[in-house]
DRENBAVEX-873687 format. One line per 5 residues: number of its first residue (from 1); their letters; for each residue x, y, z of C-alpha. Coordinates in steps of 0.1 Angstrom, whole numbers, m for minus. Each point is the difference from the previous one (the first is absolute). Example, Ala and Ser with C-alpha at 12.3 -4.5 7.8 and 13.67 -1.06 7.14 Angstrom:
<dokols>
1	AS	123:m45:78  14:34:m7 $
</dokols>
This chain:
<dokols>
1	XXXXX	818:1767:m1410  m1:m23:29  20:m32:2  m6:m26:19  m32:10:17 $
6	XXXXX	m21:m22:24  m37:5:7  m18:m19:26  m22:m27:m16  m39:6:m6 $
11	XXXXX	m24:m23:16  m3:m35:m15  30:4:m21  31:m26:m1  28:17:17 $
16	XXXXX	26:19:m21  22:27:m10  m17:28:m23  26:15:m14  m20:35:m6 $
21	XXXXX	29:15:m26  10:m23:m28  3:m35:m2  39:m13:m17  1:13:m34 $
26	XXXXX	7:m31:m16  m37:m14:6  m9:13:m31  m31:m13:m12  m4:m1:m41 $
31	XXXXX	m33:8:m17  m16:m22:m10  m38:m17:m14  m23:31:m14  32:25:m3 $
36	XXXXX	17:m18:m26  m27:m9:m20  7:29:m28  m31:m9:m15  m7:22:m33 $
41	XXXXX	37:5:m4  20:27:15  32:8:21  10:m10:35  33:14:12 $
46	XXXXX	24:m22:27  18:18:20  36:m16:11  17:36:14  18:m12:30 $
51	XXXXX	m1:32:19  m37:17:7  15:26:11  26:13:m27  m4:36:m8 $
56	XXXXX	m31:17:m22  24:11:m30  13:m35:m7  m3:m39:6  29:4:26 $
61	XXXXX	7:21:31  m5:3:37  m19:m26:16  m35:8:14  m4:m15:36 $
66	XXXXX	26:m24:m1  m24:m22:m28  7:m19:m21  m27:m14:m31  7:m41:0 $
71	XXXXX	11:m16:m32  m32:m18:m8  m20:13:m34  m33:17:9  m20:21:m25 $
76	XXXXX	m9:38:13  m20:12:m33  m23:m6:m33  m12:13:m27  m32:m10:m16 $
81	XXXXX	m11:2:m28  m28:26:10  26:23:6  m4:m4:40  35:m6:19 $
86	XXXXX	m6:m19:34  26:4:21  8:m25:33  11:8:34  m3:m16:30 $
91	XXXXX	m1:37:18  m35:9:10  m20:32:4  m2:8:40  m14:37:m10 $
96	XXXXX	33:14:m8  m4:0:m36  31:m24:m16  m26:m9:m28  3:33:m11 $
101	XXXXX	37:5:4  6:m37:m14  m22:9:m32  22:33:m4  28:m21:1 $
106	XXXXX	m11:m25:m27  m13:27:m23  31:19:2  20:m25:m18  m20:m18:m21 $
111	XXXXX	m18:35:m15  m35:m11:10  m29:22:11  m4:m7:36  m29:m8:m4 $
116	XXXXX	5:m35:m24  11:m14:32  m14:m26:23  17:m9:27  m2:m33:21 $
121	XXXXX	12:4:33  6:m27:31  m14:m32:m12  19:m25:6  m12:m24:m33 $
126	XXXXX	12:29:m23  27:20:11  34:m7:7  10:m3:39  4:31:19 $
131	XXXXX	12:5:39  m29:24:5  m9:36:m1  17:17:27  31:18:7 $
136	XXXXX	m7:30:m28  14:m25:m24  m23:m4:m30  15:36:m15  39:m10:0 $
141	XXXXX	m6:m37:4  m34:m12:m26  1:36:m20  34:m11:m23  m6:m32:m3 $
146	XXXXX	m32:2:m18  16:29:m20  30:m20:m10  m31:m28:m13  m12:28:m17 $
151	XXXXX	29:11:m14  11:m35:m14  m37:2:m12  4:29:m20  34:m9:m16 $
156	XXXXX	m19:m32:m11  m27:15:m14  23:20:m22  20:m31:m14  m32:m16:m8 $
161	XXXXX	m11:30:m20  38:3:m17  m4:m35:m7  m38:3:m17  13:31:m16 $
166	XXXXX	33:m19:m14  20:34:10  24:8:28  m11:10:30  17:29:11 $
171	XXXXX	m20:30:m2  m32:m16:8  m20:12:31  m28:m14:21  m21:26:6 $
176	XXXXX	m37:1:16  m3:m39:m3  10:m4:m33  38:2:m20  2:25:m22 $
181	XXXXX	30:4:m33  1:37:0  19:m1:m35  m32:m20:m16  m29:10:22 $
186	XXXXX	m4:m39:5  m19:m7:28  m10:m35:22  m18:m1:30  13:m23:28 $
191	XXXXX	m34:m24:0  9:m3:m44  38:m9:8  m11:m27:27  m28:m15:m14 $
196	XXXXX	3:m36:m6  38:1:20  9:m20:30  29:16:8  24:0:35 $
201	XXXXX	31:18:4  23:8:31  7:32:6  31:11:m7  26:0:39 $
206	XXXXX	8:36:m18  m31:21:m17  4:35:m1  m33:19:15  m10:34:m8 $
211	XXXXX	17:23:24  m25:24:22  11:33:m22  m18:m17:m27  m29:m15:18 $
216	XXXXX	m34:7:m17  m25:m21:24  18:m3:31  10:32:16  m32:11:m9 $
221	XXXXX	m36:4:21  m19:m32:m12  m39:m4:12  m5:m28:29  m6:m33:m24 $
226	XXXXX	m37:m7:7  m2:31:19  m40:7:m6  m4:m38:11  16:10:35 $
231	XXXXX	m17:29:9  m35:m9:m14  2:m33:21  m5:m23:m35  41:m11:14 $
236	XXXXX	m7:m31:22  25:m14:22  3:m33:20  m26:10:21  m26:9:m27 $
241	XXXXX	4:m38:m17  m27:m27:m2  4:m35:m13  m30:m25:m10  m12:m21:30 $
246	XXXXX	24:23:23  m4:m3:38  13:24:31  21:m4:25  6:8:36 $
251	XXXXX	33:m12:23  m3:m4:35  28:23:19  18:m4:29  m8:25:33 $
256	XXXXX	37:6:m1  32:m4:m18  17:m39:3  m36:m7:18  m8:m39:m7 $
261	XXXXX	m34:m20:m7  m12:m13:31  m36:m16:m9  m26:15:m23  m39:m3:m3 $
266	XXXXX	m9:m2:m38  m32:m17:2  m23:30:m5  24:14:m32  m1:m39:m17 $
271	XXXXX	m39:7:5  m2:27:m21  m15:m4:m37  32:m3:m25  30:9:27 $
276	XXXXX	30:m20:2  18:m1:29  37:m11:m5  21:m10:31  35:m6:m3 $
281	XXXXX	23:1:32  m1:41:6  m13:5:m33  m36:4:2  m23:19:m24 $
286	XXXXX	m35:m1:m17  m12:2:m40  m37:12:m5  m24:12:m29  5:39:6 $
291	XXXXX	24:18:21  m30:9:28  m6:m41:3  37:m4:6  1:30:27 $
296	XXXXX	m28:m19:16  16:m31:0  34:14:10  m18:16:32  m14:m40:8 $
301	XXXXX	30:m10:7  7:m4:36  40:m1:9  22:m5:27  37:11:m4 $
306	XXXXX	25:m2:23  31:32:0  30:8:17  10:32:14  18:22:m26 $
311	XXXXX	16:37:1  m18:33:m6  5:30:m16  14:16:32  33:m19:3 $
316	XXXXX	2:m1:m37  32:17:m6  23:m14:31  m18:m33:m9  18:7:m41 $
321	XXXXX	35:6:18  m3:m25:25  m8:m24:m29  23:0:m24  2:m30:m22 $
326	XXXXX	30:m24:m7  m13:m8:m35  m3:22:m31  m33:20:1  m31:10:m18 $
331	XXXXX	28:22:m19  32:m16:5  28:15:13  22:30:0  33:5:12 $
336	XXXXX	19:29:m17  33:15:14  24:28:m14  29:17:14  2:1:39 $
341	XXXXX	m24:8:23  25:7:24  20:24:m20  m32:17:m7  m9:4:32 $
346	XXXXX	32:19:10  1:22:m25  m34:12:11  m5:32:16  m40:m11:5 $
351	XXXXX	m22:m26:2  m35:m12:2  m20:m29:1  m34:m12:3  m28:m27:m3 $
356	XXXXX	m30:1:m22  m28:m27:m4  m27:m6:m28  m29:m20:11  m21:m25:m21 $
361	XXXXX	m20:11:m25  m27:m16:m22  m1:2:m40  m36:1:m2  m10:m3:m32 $
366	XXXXX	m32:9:m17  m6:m39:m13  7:m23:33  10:m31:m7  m22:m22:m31 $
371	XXXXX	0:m27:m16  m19:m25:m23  11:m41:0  m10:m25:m28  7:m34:m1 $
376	XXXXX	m2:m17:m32  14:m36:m10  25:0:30  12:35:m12  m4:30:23 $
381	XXXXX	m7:36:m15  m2:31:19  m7:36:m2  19:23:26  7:36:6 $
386	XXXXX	43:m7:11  30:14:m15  19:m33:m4  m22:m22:m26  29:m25:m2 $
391	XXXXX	6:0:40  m32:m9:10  m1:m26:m26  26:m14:17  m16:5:36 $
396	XXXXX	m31:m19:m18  19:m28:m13  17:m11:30  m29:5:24  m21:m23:m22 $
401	XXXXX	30:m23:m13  m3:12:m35  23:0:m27  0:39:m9  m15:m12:m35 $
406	XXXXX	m32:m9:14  m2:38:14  m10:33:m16  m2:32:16  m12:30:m16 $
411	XXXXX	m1:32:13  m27:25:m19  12:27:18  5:9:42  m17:29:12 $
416	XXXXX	25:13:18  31:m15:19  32:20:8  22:m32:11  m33:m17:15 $
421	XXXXX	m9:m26:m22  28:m23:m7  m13:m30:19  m27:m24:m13  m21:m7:29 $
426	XXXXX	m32:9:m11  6:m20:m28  10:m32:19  m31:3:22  m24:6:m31 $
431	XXXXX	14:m30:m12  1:m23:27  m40:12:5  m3:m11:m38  14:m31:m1 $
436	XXXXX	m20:m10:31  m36:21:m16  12:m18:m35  m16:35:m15  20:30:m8 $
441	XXXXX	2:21:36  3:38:m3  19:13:34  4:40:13  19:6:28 $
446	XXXXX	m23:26:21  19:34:15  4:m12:33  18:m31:m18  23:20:m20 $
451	XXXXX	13:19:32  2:m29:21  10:m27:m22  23:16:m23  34:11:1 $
456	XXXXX	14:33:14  26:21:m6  32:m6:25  0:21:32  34:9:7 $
461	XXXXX	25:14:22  29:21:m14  33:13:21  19:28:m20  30:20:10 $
466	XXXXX	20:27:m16  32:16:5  13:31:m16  30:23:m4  m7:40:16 $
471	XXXXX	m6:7:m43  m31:m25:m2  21:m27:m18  m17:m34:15  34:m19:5 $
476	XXXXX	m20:m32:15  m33:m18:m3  m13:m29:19  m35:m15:m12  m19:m30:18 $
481	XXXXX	m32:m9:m10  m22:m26:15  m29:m18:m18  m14:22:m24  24:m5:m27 $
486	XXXXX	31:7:m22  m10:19:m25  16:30:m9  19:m3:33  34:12:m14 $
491	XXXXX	7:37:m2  m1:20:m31  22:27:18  37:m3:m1  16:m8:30 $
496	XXXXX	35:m19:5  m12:m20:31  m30:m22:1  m13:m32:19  m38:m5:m13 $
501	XXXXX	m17:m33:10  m36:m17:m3  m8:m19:30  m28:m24:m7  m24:m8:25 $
506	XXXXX	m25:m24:14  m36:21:m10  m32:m4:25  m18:3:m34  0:m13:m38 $
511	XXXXX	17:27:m16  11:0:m38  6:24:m31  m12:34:1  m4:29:m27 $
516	XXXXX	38:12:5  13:m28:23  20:15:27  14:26:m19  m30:22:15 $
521	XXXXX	11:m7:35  36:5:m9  m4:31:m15  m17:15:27  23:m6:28 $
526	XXXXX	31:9:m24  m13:35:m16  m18:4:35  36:m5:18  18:22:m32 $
531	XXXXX	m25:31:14  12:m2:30  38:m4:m5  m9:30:m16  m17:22:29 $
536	XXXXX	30:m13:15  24:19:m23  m24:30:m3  m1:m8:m36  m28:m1:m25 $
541	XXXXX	m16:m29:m9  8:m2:m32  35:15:5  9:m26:24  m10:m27:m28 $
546	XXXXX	20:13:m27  27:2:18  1:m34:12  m15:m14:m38  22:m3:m31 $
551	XXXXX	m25:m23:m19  m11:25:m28  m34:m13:m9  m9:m2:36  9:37:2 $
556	XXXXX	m18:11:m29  m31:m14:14  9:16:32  0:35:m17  m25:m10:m29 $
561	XXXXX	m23:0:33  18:29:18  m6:22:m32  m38:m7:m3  m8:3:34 $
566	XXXXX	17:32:8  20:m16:23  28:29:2  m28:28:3  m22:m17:29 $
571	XXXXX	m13:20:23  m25:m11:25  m31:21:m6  m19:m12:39  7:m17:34 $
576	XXXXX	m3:m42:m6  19:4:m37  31:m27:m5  17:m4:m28  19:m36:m11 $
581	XXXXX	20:m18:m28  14:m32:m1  14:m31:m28  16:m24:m14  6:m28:m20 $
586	XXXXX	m23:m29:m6  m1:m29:m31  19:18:m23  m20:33:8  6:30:16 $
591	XXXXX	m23:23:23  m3:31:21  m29:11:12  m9:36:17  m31:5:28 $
596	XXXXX	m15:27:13  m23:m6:27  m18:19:30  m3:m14:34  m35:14:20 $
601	XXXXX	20:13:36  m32:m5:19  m15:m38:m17  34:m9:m8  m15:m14:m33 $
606	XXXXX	27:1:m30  m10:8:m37  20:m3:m28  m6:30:m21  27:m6:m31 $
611	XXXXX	20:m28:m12  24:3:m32  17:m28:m14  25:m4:m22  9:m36:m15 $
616	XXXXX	27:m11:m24  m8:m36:m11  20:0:m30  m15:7:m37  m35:7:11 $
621	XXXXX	m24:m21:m20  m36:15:6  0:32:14  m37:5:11  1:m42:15 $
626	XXXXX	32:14:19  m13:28:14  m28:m22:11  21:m24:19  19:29:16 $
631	XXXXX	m35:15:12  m17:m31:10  38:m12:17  0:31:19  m40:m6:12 $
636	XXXXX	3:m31:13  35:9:21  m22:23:20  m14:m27:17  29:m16:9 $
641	XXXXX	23:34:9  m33:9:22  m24:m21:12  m6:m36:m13  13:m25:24 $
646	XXXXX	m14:m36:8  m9:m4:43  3:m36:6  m1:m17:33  5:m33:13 $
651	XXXXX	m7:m15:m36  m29:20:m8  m2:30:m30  m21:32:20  m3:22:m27 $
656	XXXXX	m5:m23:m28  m26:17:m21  m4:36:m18  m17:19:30  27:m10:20 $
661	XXXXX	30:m1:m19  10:39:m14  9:m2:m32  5:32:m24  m32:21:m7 $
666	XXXXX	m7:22:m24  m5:33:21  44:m14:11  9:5:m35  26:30:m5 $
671	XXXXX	10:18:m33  23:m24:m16  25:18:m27  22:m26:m19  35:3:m16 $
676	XXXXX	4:m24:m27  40:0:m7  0:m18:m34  36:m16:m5  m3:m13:m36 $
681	XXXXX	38:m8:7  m10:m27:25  m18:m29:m4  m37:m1:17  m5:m13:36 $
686	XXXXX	m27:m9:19  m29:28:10  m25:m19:25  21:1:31  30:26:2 $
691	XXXXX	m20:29:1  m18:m8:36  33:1:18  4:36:8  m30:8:9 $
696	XXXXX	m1:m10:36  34:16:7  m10:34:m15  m32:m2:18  21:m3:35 $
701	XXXXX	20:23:m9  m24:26:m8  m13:m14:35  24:13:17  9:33:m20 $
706	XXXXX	m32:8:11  m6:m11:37  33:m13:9  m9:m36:8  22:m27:m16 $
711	XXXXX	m20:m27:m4  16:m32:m2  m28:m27:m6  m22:m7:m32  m30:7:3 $
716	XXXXX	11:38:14  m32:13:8  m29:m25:3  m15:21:25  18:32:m6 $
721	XXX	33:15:18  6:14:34  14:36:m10 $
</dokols>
């Protein structure tokens, strides 16, 4: 995930650093009020592992994105005495089904239907401090700690019934929510052993978990939690809430980017029947009875803002180099050298190089922007659709001089959000129309506002350069890349000599997290630049890349795709066919995707006509919700590998709405085939991002199998291809 990221401010706000990854670790925030009242009796579980990240199989292991769980003692789980376990997490739902994957993980080790689960997700009042949901984390990260809670659960349970049964326990089992003495039939249900017990115990630094061969929920399909709510529409999301006495609002936006407030007219909106107007330096907004009244009242409002000149999209990329930042960047900085550059240069019979660029694109989600403000005795409660509960607490308390006590956010689920949502500012503006109102304030961003207002994904530049032996053995690598990011910027191919480098840069626009981060772009110019080291050599493709790749998962994915595709046995059936594979390694997962598609000699229109897949994330733990992520990944990097682009100029957004900006359509969809590679052996990684980042590559180089155009720019055909 991105570290130290920086985001222009929003209008009105204090000025300050949003740190859109993770804020320190050690602000852990303990649960507190309603979650520890274990009224009833029952079990809470603390949790005081030190390593999040330690392998599935046991409490210790590998650590998972450099995390690491703080000290303080924070319940995760409890029993009731109904029977129902409700489970915490600050991890929300952004449409990419954790609660279903979280609820697997639960029921696995405490041998509970799936269905006895309830799970509370990103509310800052109940569950214990999480940096956010992003970065294909919850799976490796959230997934064994809240099996380990089970886990210490289930041992528990099974002293408690030893102890009421005044025998040893060793050879009871907990078995469909109740333990179970298989020499005396003797049965107790959980909700019997806890009743009237107000118990806490910390898990254990070292609890054994069941290992993935003997896995009886997870690794198995499980049903969408609340599926029939989401596709029947009785599911409501941030946008779908009403509170009593709740008003609209409207903010007043700039003509530009960094435009200032000038003078403003707001006689004829303070007219209106029940609109506030609220005025507060460049902060200016309304709060009215119904969402048309606050349109009307927004549209009164008669502004004068001054701007200053500002880049367009035409010098965008010379702007990026010319640019470069002294400071770390929205992604830090990466400096990574191996061997010599020089002795890999002169052992080189060939060389190549060449510069790629990925422009800006939007994460358009299907919910912009909502939220719902309350304030209530000098406390501030709000409803938002984000991905970072605790991090826009935090936004909300300083902006408003809080103590993060007197905040709650909950999040009842984001529709939609791929890296979009980690920022508060709908929440901030709700609330500052609120407090002023001194009635609830319900506030939607409109389209047009979530293009323009919004982060984008980094446009980049990127400056490869290979050198290679007269075999095809890559003896050097160089790798700059400007802006966009440093994800996945290091090779997975093994080469002695390497200088890779992320060069932040000074951005024209607000740029932030993205579904993938810059892995996406740096896949493409990589696998893109691996295809043509290898028309180079006159080798295949594939060929070329086994050569030059000793990592053996990576090359089983390679061939996993090969194998279904028919990669071997292609044969181009008509004029405009291209065939194209590409990979590689990504948050402890590992991809290869192949592409067939046909370029149109006379339009120069591109389809994609095939895409296979194959992903190795580890022990897999829903198959059906993988193979969904893998389609749905795949669907939306069509946009990007093709067409979607944001056209900006002079501190304007041009195509800032659906009928201008292209995003995937049905009738673009291709067959999709998917290779799940289940590693039971490996512990189970992330599955929302990694599989995205070969599909651009494959595309181009199906591009140019087909036409013989290497195009070196994302989007590659917005308007088609000159063949």
């Amino acid at each position: 995930m991105n570290r130290d990221a920086r985001v222009s401010s929003f209008p009105g706000a204090e000025p300050e650093r949003y740190e859109l990854a993770s804020p320190p670790t050690h602000r852990f925030q303990p649960c507190r009020r309603e979650f520890l009242k274990l009224a009833g009796g029952g079990i809470a579980v603390a949790c005081v592992l030190k390593d999040l990240g330690a392998a599935q199989e046991s409490g210790g292991g590998r650590r998972g994105f450099g995390e690491t769980l703080p000290q303080e003692v924070s319940a995760w789980l409890h029993i009731g005495e109904d029977g129902v376990v409700t489970v915490y997490t600050g991890k929300v739902e952004v449409g990419q089904n954790t609660r279903t994957a979280l609820t697997q993980a639960v029921a696995e080790e405490l041998r509970v239907p799936p269905d006895s689960i309830r799970m509370i997700m990103g509310d800052t009042d109940l569950t214990p401090f999480d940096m956010g949901t992003f970065g294909s984390r919850s799976t490796p990260v959230m997934s064994p700690q809240l099996r380990r809670a089970a886990a210490a659960t289930r041992e528990m349970l099974i002293d408690l019934a030893a102890d009421n049964w005044k025998i040893k326990r060793a050879g009871l089992v907990a078995i469909e929510g109740k333990i179970t003495d298989p020499l005396t039939r003797r049965t107790a249900a959980y909700a019997e052993l806890v009743k009237g017990q107000k118990l806490a115990k910390a898990i254990p630094a070292e609890i054994p978990l069941t290992p993935a061969s003997e896995w009886k929920v997870m690794g198995k399909p499980q049903p969408k939690v609340e599926g029939r709510d989401f596709v029947t529409g009785r599911h409501r999301y941030v946008s779908d809430l009403k509170v009593p006495g709740m008003l609209y609002g409207k903010v007043l936006r700039p003509n530009a980017f960094g435009a200032t407030l000038v003078s403003l007219d707001a006689s004829e909106a303070k007219g209106m029947p029940g609109v506030t107007v609220v005025e507060d330096g460049d902060f200016v907004g309304v709060a009215a009875p119904t969402p048309e009244a606050a349109t009307s009242a927004l549209a009164a409002l008669r502004a004068e803002w001054k701007s200053s000149p500002q880049p367009s999209g035409r010098e965008l990329f010379d702007d990026l180099k010319r640019n470069t930042a002294e400071e770390a960047g929205w992604e830090g900085r990466a400096d990574h050298a191996v061997g010599s550059m020089d002795k890999g240069r002169a052992e080189a019979k060939h060389k190549l190089q060449a510069t790629y660029t990925v422009a800006y694109i939007a994460h358009a989600p299907l919910e912009p922007r909502a939220a719902v403000a309350e304030w209530k005795d000098g406390k501030l409660a709000v409803w938002i659709s984000t991905q970072r509960p605790f991090g826009v607490r935090t936004e909300l308390a300083q902006v408003f001089r809080l103590p993060e006590d007197q905040v709650r956010v909950q999040v009842p689920d984001a529709g939609g959000a791929y890296g979009g949502k980690h920022t508060g500012e709908a929440a901030v503006e709700a609330a500052r129309l609120a407090r002023a109102a001194g009635r609830p304030v319900k506030l939607q961003w409109t389209r047009e506002e979530e293009f323009a207002w919004a982060y984008f994904r980094p446009a980049g530049v990127i400056d490869v350069g290979g050198w290679l032996r007269e075999d095809g053995t890559i003896t050097a690598w160089e790798f700059h890349n400007y802006n966009s990011g440093a994800s996945a910027i290091g090779t997975p191919y093994d080469i002695p000599n390497q200088h890779i480098q992320f060069h932040p840069a000074r951005s024209p626009l607000r740029q932030g997290s993205y579904r993938a981060l810059a892995a996406t772009a740096n896949h493409f110019a990589r696998e893109s630049h691996m295809d043509d080291l290898a028309q180079l050599m006159k080798m295949d493709p594939l060929e070329f890349r086994l050569k030059n790749l000793k990592d053996a998962r990576l090359r089983a994915v390679f061939e996993a795709a090969a194998q279904k595709f028919g990669w071997a046995g292609r044969r181009k059936s008509s004029k405009g066919q291209g065939f194209g594979i590409a990979g590689g390694i990504e948050k402890g997962g590992c991809v290869a995707s192949c592409a067939e598609v046909s370029v149109d000699g006379g339009t120069g229109s591109v389809r994609i006509v095939r895409v296979v897949t194959a992903f190795d994330c580890g022990a897999v733990v829903n198959p059906e919700q993988l193979r969904n992520q893998i389609e749905g990944a795949n669907v939306m990097g069509i946009g990007g590998a093709l067409f979607e682009a944001i056209e900006f100029d002079n501190g304007c957004i041009l195509n800032g709405r659906f009928s201008r900006y292209r995003l995937p359509r049905f009738s673009d969809v291709p067959s999709i085939e998917v290779v799940l590679v289940d590693r039971k052996d490996q512990t189970s990684a992330g599955a929302g991002e990694t599989p995205m980042v070969g599909l651009a590559p494959a595309v181009g180089n199906a591009i140019f199998d087909a036409s013989g155009a290497r195009l070196r720019s994302l989007p590659m055909a917005p308007k088609g291809i000159k063949v």
